[in-house]
C-alpha positions as a printed NumPy array, in Angstrom:
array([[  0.   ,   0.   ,   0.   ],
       [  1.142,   3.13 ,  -0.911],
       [  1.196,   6.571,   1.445],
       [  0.574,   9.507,  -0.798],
       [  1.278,  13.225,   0.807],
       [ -0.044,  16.616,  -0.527],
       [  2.662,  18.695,  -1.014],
       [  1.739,  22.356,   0.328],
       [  3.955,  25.205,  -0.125],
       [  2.781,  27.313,   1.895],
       [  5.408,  30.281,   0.924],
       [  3.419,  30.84 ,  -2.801],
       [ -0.031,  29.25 ,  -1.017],
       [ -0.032,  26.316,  -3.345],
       [ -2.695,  24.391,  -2.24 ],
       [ -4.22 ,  22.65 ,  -5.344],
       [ -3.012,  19.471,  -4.214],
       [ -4.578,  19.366,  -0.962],
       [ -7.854,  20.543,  -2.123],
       [ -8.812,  19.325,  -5.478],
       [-11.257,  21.13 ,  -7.742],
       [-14.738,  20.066,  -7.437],
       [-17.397,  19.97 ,  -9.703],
       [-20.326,  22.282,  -9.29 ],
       [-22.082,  19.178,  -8.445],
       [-20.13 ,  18.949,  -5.318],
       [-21.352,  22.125,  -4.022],
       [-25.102,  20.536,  -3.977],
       [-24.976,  18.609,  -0.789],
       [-23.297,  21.557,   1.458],
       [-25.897,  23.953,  -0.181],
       [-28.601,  21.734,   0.565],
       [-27.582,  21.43 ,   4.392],
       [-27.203,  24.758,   4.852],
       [-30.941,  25.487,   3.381],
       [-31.904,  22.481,   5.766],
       [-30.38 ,  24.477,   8.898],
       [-31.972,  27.574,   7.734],
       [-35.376,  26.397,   7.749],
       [-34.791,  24.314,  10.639],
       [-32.786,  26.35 ,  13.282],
       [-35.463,  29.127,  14.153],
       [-37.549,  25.567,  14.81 ],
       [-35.335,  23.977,  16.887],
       [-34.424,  26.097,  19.914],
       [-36.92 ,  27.01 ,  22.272],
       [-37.36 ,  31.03 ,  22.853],
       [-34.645,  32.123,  25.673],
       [-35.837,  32.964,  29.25 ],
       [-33.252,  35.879,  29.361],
       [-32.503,  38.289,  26.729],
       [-29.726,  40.183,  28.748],
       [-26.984,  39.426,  26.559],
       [-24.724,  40.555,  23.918],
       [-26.364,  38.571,  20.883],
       [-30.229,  38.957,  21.81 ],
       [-29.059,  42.896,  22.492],
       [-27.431,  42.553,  18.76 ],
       [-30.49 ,  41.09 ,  17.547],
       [-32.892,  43.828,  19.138],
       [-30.473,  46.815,  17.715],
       [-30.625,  44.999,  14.285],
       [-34.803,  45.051,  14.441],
       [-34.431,  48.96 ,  15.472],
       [-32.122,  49.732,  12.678],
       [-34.323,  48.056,  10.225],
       [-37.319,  50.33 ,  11.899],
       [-35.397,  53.657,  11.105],
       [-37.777,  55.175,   9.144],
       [-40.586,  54.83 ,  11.661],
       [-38.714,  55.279,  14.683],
       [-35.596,  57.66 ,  13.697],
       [-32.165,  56.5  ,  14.904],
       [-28.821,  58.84 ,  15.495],
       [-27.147,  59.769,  12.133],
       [-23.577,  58.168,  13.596],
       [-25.118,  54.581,  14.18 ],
       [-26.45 ,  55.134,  10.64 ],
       [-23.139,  55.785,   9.216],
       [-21.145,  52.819,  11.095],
       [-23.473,  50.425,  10.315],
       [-23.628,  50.92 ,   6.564],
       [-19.613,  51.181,   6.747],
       [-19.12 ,  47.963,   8.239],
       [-21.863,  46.154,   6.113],
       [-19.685,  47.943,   3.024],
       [-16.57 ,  45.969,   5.155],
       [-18.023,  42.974,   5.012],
       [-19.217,  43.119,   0.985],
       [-15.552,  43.983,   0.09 ],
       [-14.609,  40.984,   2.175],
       [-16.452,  38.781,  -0.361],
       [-14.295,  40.071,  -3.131],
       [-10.506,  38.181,  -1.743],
       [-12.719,  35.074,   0.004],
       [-14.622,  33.97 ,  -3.739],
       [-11.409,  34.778,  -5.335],
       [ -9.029,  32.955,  -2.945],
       [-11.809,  30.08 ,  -2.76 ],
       [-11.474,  30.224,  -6.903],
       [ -7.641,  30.059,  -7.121],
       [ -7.401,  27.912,  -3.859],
       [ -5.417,  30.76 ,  -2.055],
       [ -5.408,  29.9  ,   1.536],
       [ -4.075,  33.037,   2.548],
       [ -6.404,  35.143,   0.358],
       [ -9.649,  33.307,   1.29 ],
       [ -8.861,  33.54 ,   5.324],
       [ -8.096,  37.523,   4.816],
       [-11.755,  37.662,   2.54 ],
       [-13.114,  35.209,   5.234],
       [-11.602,  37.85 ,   8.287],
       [-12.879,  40.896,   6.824],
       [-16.539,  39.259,   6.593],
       [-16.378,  38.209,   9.741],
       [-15.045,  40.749,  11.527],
       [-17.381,  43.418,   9.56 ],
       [-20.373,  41.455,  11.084],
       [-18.844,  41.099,  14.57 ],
       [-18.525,  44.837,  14.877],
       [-21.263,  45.445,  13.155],
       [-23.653,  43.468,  15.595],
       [-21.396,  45.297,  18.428],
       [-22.464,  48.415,  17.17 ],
       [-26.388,  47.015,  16.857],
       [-25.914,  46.5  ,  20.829],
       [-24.767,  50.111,  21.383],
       [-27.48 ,  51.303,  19.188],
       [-30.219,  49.135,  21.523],
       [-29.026,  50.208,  24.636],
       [-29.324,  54.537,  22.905],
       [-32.889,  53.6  ,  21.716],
       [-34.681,  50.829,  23.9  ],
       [-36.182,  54.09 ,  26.071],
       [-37.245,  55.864,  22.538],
       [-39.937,  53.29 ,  22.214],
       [-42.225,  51.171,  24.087],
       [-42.274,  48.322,  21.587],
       [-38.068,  48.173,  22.285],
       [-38.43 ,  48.414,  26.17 ],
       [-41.118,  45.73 ,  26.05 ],
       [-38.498,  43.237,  23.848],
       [-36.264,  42.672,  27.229],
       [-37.385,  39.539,  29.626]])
């Protein structure tokens, strides 16, 4: 029997022998899980008995920043969270194109920017909660 190592040089990123091409046909069973998940996550997890936390305070700032034109919302939290959802988008740009030329490196950078954009982004949805949850009673009444 015969042992058979990919070769990865990691000084030019060469990483087409550890990670083959695929065709598009592989992409049909992680695209299909991921639709599964989507329709069944909101189903599986029961409603939290606490929503003093970071994420369900992300979540809440998210719902007032999408009510903006009803209820308006300070100009600055406006501005940062456009700028970080633009951080994210250009993200995409280095993560399809390092996922397309099987760059490691690239792909991780496109991969941090996306992440990181939403990570502040949702930090700044929690600031933006805690300036407006007194603005209306519909935000007050969200907290448990």
């Amino acid at each position: 029997m015969e042992c058979v190592l990919a070769y990865v040089d990691f000084a030019t990123n060469d990483v087409g022998d550890l990670f083959p091409r695929l065709a598009w046909r592989g992409a049909l069973l992680p695209v299909a899980l991921v639709v599964l998940w989507t329709w069944w996550n909101p189903r599986a997890f029961a409603p939290p008995s606490s929503t003093e936390n970071w994420a369900a305070h992300g979540t809440f700032g998210e719902r007032v920043f999408l009510n903006r034109k009803t209820v308006p919302i300070p100009s600055h939290h406006t501005r940062w969270a456009i700028a970080l959802g633009v951080v994210s988008g250009v993200g995409m740009v280095p993560w399809i194109w390092g996922l397309w030329q099987l760059d490691l490196g690239m792909t991780l950078f496109g991969l941090s920017l996306m992440i990181g954009g939403k990570l502040w982004f949702v930090d700044r949805m929690v600031w933006l909660y805690q300036d407006m949850k007194d603005a209306h009673p519909d935000y007050a009444a969200w907290a448990r």
